[in-house]
C-alpha positions as a printed NumPy array, in Angstrom:
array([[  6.383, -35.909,  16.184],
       [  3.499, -35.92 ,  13.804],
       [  1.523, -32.536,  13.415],
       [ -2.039, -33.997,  14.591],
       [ -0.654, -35.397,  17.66 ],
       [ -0.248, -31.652,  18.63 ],
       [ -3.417, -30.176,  20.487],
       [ -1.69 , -26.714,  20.891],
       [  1.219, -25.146,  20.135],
       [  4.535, -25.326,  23.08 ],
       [  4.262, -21.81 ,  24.445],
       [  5.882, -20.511,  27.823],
       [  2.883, -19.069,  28.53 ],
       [  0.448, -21.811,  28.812],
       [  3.262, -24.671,  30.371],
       [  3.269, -25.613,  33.857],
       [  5.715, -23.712,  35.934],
       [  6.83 , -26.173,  37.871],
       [  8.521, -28.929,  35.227],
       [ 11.693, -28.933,  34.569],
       [ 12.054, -27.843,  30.953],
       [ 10.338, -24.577,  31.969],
       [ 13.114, -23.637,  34.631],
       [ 15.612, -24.653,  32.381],
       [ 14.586, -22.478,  29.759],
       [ 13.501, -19.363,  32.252],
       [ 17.405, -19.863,  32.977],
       [ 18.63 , -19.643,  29.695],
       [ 17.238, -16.14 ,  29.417],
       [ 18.09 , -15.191,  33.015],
       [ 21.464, -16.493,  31.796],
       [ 21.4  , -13.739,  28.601],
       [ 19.962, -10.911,  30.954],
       [ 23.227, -11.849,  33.321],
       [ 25.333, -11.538,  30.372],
       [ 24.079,  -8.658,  28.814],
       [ 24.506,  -7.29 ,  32.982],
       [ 27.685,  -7.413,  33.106],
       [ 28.517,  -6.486,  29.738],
       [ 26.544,  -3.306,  30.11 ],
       [ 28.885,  -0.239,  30.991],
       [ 28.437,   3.371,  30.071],
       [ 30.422,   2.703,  26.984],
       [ 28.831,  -0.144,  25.553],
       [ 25.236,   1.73 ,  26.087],
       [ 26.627,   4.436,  24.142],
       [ 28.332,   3.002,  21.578],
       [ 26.701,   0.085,  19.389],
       [ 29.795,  -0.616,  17.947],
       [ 30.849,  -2.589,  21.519],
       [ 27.783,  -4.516,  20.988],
       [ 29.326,  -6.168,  17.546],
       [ 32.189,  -6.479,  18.947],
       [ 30.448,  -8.968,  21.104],
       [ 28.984, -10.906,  18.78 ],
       [ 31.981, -11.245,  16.391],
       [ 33.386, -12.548,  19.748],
       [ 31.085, -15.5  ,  20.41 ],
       [ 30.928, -16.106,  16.974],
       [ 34.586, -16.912,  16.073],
       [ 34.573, -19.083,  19.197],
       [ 30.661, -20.621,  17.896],
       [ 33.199, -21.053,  13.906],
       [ 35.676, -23.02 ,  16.509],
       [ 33.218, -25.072,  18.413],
       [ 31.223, -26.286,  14.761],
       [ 34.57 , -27.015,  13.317],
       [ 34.074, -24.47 ,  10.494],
       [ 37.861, -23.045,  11.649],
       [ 41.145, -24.059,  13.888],
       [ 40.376, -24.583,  17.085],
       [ 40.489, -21.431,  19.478],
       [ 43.277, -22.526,  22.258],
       [ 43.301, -19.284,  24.632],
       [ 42.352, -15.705,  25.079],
       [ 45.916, -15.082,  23.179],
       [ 44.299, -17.014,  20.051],
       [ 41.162, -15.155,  20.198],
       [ 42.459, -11.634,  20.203],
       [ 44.694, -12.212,  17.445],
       [ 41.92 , -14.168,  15.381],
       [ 39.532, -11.352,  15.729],
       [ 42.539,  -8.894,  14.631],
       [ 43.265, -10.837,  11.341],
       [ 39.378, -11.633,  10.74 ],
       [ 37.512,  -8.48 ,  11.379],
       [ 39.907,  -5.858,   9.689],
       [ 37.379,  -3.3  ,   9.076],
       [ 37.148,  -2.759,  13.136],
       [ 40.054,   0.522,  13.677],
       [ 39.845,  -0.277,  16.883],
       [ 39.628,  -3.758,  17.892],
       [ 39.58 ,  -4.963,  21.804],
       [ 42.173,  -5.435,  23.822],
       [ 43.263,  -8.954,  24.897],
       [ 42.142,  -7.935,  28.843],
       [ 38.773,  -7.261,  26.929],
       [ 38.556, -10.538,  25.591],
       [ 39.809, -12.254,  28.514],
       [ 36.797, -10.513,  30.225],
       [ 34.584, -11.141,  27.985],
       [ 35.2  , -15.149,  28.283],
       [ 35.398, -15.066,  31.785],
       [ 31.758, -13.458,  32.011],
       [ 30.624, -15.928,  29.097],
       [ 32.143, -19.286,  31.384],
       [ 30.875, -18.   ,  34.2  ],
       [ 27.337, -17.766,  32.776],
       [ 27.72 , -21.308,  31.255],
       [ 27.595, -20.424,  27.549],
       [ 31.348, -21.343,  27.344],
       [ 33.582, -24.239,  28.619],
       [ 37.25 , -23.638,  28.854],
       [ 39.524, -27.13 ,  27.708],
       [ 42.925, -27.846,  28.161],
       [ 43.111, -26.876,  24.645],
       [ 40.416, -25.519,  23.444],
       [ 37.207, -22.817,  24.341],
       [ 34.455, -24.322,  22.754],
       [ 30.663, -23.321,  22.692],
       [ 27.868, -24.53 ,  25.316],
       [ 24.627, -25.79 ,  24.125],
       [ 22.954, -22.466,  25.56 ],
       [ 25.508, -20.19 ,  24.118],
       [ 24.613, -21.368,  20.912],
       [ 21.256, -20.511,  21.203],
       [ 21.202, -17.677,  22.6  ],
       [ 23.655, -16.653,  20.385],
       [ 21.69 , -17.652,  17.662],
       [ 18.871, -15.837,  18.701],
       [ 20.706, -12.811,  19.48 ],
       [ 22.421, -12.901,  16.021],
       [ 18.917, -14.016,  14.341],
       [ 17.381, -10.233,  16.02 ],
       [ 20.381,  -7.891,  14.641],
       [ 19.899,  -9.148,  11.177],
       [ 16.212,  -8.537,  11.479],
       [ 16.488,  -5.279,  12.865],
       [ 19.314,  -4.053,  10.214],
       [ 16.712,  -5.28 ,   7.632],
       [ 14.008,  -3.71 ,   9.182],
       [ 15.79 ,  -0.129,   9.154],
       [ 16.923,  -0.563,   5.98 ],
       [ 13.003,   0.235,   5.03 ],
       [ 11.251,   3.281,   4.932],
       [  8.601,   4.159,   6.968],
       [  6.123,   2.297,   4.977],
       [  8.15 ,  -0.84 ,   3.892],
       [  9.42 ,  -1.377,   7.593],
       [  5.67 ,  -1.869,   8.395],
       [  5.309,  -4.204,   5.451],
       [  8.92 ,  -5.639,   6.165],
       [  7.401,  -6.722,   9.563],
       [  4.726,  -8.012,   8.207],
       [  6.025, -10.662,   6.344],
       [  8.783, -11.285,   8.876],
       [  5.469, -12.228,  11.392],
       [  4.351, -15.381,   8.273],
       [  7.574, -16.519,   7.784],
       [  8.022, -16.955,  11.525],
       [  4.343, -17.744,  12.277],
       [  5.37 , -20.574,   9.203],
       [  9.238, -21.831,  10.75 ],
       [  7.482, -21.906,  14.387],
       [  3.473, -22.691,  14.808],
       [  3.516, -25.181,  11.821],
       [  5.686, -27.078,  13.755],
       [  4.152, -26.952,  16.488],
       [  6.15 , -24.38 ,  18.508],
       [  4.39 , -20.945,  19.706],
       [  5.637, -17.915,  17.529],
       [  3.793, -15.725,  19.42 ],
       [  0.213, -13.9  ,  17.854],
       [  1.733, -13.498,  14.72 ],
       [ -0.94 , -13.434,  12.638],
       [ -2.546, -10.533,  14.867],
       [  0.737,  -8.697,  14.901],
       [  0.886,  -9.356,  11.008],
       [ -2.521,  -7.675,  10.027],
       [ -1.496,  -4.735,  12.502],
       [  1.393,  -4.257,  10.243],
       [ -0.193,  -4.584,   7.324],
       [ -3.126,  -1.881,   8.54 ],
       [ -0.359,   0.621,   9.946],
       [  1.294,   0.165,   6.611],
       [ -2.032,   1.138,   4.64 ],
       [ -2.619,   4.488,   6.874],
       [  0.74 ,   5.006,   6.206],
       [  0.289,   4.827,   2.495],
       [ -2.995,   6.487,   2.455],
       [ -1.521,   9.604,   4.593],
       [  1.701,   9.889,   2.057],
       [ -0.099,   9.203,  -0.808],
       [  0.316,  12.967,  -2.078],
       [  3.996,  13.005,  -1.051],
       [  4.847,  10.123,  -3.091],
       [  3.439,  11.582,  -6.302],
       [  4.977,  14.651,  -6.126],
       [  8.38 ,  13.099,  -5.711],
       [  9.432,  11.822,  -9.398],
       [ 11.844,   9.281,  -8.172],
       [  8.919,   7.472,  -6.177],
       [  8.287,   4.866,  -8.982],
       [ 10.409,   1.672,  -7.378],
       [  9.138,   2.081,  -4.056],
       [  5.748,   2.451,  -5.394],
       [  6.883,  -1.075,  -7.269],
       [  8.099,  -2.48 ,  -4.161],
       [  4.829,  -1.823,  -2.034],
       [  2.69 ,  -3.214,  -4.931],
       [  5.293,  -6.261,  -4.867],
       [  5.137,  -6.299,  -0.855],
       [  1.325,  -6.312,  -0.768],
       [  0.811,  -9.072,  -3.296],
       [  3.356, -11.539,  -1.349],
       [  1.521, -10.652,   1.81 ],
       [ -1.683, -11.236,   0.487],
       [ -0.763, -14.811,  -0.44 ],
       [  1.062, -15.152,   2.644],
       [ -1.984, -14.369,   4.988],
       [ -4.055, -16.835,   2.697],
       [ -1.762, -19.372,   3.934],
       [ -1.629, -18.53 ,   7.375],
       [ -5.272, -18.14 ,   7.814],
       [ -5.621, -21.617,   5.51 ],
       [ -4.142, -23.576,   8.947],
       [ -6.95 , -22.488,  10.585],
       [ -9.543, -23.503,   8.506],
       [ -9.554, -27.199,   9.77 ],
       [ -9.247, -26.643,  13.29 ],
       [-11.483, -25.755,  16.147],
       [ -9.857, -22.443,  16.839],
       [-11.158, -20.85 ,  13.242],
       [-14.442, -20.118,  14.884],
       [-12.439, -17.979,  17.813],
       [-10.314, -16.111,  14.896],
       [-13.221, -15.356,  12.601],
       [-12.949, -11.904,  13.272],
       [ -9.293, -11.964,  13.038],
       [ -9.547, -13.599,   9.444],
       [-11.925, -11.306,   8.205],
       [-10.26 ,  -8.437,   9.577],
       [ -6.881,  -9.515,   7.647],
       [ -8.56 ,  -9.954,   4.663],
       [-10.129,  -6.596,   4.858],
       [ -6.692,  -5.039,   5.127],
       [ -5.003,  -6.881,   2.397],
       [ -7.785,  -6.053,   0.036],
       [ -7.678,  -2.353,   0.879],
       [ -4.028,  -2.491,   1.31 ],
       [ -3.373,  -4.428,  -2.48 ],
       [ -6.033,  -2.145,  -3.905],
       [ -4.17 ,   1.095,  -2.315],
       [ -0.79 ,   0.205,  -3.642],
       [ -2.173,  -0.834,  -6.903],
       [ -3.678,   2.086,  -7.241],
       [ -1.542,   4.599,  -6.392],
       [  0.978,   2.668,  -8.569],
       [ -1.242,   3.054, -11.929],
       [ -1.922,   6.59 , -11.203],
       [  1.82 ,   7.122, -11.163],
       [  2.407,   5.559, -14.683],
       [ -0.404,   7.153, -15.893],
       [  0.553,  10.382, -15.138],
       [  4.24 ,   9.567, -16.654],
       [  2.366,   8.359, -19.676],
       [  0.602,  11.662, -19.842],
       [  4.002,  13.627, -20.02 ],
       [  5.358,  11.572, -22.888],
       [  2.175,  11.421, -24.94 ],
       [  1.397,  14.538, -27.462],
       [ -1.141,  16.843, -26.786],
       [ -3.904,  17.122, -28.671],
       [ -5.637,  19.475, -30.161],
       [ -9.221,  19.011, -29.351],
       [-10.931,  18.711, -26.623],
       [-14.019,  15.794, -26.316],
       [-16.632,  17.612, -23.943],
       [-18.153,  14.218, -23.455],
       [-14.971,  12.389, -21.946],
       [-13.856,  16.136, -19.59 ],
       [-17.393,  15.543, -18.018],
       [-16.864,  11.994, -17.661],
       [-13.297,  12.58 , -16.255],
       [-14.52 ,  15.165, -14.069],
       [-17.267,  12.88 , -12.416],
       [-14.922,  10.178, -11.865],
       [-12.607,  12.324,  -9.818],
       [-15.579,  13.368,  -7.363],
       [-16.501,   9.621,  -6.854],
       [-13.045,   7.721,  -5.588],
       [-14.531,   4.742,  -4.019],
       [-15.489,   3.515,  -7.627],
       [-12.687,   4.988,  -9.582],
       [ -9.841,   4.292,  -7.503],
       [ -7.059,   4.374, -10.288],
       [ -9.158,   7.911, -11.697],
       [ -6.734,  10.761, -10.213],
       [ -8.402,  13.528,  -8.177],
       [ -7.544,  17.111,  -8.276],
       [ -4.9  ,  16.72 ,  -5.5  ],
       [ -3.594,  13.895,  -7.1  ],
       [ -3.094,  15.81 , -10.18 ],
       [ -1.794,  19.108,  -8.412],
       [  0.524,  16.735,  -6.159],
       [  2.633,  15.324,  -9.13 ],
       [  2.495,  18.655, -11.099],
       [  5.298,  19.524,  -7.722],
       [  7.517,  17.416,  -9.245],
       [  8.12 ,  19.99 , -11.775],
       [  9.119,  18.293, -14.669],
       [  8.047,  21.544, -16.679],
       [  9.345,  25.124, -15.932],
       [  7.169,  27.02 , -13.36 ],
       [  5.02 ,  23.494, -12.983],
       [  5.273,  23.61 ,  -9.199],
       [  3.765,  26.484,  -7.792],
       [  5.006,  27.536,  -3.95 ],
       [  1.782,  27.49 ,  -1.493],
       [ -0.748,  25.075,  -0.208],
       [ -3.989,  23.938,  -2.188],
       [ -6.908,  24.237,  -0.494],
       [-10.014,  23.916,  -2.011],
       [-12.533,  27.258,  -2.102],
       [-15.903,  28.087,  -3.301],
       [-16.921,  31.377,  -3.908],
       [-20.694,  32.755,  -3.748],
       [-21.886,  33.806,  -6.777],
       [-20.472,  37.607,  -7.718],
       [-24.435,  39.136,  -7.527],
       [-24.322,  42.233,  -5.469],
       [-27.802,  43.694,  -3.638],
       [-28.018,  46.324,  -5.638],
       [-27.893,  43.701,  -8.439],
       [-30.871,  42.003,  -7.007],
       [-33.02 ,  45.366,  -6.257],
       [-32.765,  46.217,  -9.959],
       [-34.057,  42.257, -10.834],
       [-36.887,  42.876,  -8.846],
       [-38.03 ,  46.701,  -9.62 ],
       [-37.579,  45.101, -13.168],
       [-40.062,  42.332, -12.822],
       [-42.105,  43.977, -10.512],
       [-42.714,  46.933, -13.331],
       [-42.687,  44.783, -16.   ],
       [-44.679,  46.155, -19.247],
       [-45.208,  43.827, -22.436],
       [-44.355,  45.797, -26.114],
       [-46.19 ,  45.594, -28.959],
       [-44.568,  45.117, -31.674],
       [-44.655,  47.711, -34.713],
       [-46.513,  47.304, -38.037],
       [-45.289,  44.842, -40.326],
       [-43.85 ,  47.249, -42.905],
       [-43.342,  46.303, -46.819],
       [-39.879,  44.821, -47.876],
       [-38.64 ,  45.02 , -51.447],
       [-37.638,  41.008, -52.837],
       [-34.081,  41.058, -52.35 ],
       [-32.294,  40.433, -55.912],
       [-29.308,  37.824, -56.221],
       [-26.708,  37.729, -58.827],
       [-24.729,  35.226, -60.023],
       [-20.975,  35.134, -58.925],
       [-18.264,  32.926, -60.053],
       [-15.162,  32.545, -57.757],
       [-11.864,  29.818, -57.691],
       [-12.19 ,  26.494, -55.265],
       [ -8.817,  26.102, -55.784],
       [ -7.555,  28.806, -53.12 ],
       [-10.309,  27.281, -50.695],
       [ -9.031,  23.743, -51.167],
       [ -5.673,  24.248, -50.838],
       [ -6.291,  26.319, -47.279],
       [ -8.877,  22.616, -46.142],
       [ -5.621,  20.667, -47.163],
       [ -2.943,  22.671, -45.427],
       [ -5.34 ,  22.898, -42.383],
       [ -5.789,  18.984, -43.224],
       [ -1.991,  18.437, -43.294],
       [ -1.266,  20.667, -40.099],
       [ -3.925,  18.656, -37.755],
       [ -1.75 ,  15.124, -39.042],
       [  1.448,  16.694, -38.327],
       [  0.222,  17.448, -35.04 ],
       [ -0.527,  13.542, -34.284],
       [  2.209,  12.084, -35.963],
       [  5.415,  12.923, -36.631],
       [  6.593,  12.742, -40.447],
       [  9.913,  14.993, -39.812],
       [ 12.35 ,  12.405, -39.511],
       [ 11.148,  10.754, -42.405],
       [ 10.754,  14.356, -44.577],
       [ 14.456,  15.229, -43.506],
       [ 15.927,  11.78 , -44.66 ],
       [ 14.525,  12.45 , -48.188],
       [ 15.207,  16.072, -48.01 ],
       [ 18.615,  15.06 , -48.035],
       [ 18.856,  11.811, -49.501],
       [ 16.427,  11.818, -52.368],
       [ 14.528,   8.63 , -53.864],
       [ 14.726,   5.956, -50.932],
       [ 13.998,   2.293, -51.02 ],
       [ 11.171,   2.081, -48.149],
       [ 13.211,  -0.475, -46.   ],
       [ 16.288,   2.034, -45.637],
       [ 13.729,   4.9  , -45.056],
       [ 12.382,   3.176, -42.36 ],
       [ 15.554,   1.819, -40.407],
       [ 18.114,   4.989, -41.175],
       [ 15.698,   7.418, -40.576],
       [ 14.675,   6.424, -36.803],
       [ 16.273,   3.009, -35.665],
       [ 16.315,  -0.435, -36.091],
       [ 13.645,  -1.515, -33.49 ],
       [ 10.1  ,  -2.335, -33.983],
       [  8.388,   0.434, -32.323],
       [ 10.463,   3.087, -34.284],
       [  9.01 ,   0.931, -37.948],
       [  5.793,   1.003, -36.202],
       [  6.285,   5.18 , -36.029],
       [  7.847,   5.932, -39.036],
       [  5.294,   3.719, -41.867],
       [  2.706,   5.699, -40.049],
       [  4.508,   8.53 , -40.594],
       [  5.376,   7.017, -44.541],
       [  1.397,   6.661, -44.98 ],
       [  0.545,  10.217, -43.535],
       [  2.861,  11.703, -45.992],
       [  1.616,   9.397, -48.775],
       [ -2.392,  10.042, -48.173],
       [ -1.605,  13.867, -48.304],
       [  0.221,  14.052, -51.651],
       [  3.713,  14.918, -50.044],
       [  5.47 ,  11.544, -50.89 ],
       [  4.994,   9.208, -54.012],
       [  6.319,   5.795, -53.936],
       [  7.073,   3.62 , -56.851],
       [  7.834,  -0.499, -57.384],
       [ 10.887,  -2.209, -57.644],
       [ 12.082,  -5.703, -58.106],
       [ 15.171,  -5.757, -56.253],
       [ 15.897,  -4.824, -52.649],
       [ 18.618,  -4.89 , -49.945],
       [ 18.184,  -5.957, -46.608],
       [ 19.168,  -4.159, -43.458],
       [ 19.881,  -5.177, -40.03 ],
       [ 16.309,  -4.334, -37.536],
       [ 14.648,  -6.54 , -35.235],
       [ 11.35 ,  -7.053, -37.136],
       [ 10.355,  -8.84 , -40.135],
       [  7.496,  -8.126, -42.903],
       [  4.831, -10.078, -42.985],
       [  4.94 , -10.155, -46.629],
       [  8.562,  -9.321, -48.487],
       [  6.622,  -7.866, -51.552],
       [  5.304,  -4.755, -48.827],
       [  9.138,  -3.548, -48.972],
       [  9.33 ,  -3.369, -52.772],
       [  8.7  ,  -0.051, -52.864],
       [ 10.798,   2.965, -53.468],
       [  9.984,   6.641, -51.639],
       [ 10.507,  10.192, -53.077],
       [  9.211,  13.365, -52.301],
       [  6.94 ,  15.189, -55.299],
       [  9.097,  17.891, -56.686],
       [  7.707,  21.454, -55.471],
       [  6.173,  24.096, -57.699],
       [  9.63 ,  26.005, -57.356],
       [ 11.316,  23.622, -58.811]])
């Protein structure tokens, strides 16, 4: 049936109670609650594993029916198929089990008993189907944590909200259900936000929520895109708006929280420095009071959060942080004084301007040398403190005169961002008179994952200058 001969989905809710196809399929579920009935004894309620057992019942007989195995003859053939297929199960049913089991299944209708073979109703199918359809859902669902079962849910509701009302079948208010899944997922995130920087393993769920929010977000698109033709968009404008709200915040949370994370890992792994801009601390510090427009700016219990992951000795402090302000420390007695002061306030002349003798300069010579070797060790120190040149000094330390190529690859490693690293490091020691490198015609070539630009760069040879010692 074509798609625009469909005014509205088939729902049980809106059909006419009295047709036939209605009863038939109010039967088929009073046909799984009768099942379910009789199945149901104190053991089964308390132990799920009866409730497989079930289902691998139905479905070796379902495997039988479709012609995917031998054909199941008797109970006899069932119990022993279910001992050689499902040999994880210690302890299997008996074969007066299964014989109940089949007579409770016939007598329901979802199985007819041949001659020579037990093979599947119509109905059974289904509802088995459906039955095995919501234990695989539910084992994915609680395979989640408490924020990805939300957003597990969530895009459960569009694929079935796709498979069902796009073919003209009723899969329920799916779209509703997925934006409440999607908004319980962001209060989730936005109450554990703290808990899941201050755990340092948090990094692939953050991943997976970022990944999670970005499929739902083009997921709802699509779902609210079917609506967009049809008279009903006007009824779910405030439903579509609504979901786009919450996929907006919710994309923008994850994201977020996700680049706050890295940074803070980049922060670990990057050197300090030593100075401090008092330009970019004010900036930083006005960003963290104003969220809303920084969102990926950490705030004070953002940065106290991950500091309890304590990647650092005595980095996690015990105790709670609560923020405080304290009065200023000005006592009354403080302020009495301040006013008996003003209030008796006399001005001083000032004394006589008294004769001063010319002071008399002489001339002084002095070394520079001292002075400029002090600027250039203080020179040297601050480079050494931004980029490392010790891997590069120890190589020639104990390896003497070096052609620039080897320097590079056997001092670090053969990759790019280790070259990268150490000709920095090459050109600090250069620029500050610790190295001296000299041409050469003929080089040898080394196994690395980079190339020059320009072979002639390499022809170079490194040493270090000879100290005064020496």
């Amino acid at each position: 049936m074509d798609k625009m001969d469909i005014k509205a989905p088939i729902s049980i809710f809106t059909s006419d109670y009295q047709t036939a196809e209605f009863m038939k399929s109010m039967r088929d579920l009073a046909s799984l609650a009768g099942v379910l009935k009789e199945l149901s004894t104190e053991k089964m309620y308390d132990s799920p594993i009866e409730i497989i057992r079930f289902l691998n019942v139905i479905q070796l007989i379902n495997e039988a029916s479709l012609g995917i195995k031998d054909a199941i003859d008797n109970e006899e053939v069932l119990y022993y198929r279910y001992q050689s297929t499902y040999v994880q199960d210690n302890d299997p049913p008996t074969l007066a089990h299964i014989t109940r089991m089949l007579t409770i299944l016939e007598r329901n209708n979802w199985i007819i008993k041949q001659s020579r073979q037990i093979k599947m109703r119509d109905r059974g199918k289904n509802l088995m189907d459906g039955l095995i359809r919501m234990g695989n859902d539910a084992l994915a669902y609680y395979l989640q944590d408490d924020i990805g079962r939300s957003l597990f849910q969530a895009r459960r509701d569009a694929e079935i909200s796709a498979a069902y009302d796009d073919h003209g079948i009723s899969g329920g208010n799916k779209i509703a259900s997925m934006i409440y899944n999607v908004e319980e997922a962001i209060k989730q995130l936005e109450e554990r936000q703290l808990e899941l920087l201050a755990d340092r393993n948090a990094l692939p769920q953050l991943e997976k929520i970022n990944q999670l929010m970005l499929e739902l977000e083009t997921k709802l698109n699509e779902r609210l895109q079917q609506f967009g033709t049809v008279e009903e968009s006007t009824k779910m404008s405030d439903l579509m708006r609504r979901g786009t709200a919450a996929i907006s915040k919710g994309t923008s949370l994850s994201l977020s929280l996700l680049t706050k994370y890295i940074r803070f890992v980049n922060m670990q792994l990057t050197p300090t420095a030593n100075t401090i801009s008092p330009e970019k601390v004010r900036q930083f510090i006005l960003a963290m009071h104003s969220p809303e427009a920084n969102p990926n700016i950490p705030t004070a219990h953002d940065i106290l959060s991950f500091m309890e992951q304590n990647q650092y000795e005595e980095e996690a402090m015990d105790g709670l942080w609560v923020p405080v302000k304290f009065a200023a420390p000005i006592g009354p007695h403080d302020i009495t004084d301040a006013k008996h002061y003003l209030q008796t306030y006399e001005p001083k002349l000032e004394k006589p301007i008294s004769h001063q003798l010319e002071p008399e300069y002489e001339e002084a010579e002095m070394d520079v040398r001292p002075i400029k070797e002090a600027l250039e060790e203080v020179s040297w120190k601050m480079t050494q403190s931004l980029i490392d040149t010790e891997q590069i000094e120890n190589y020639l330390s104990e390896y003497g005169e070096t052609e620039l190529e080897e320097l590079i690859v056997e001092s670090s490693s053969n990759r790019w961002h280790d070259a990268i690293l150490s000709l920095l490091a090459v050109s600090a020691l250069t620029s500050n008179n610790k190295v001296e490198q000299q041409p050469i015609e003929q080089t040898k070539d080394y196994d690395k994952q980079w190339e020059w630009i320009d072979d002639d760069d390499k022809r170079f040879t490194v040493r270090q200058y000879p100290h005064d010692d020496e």
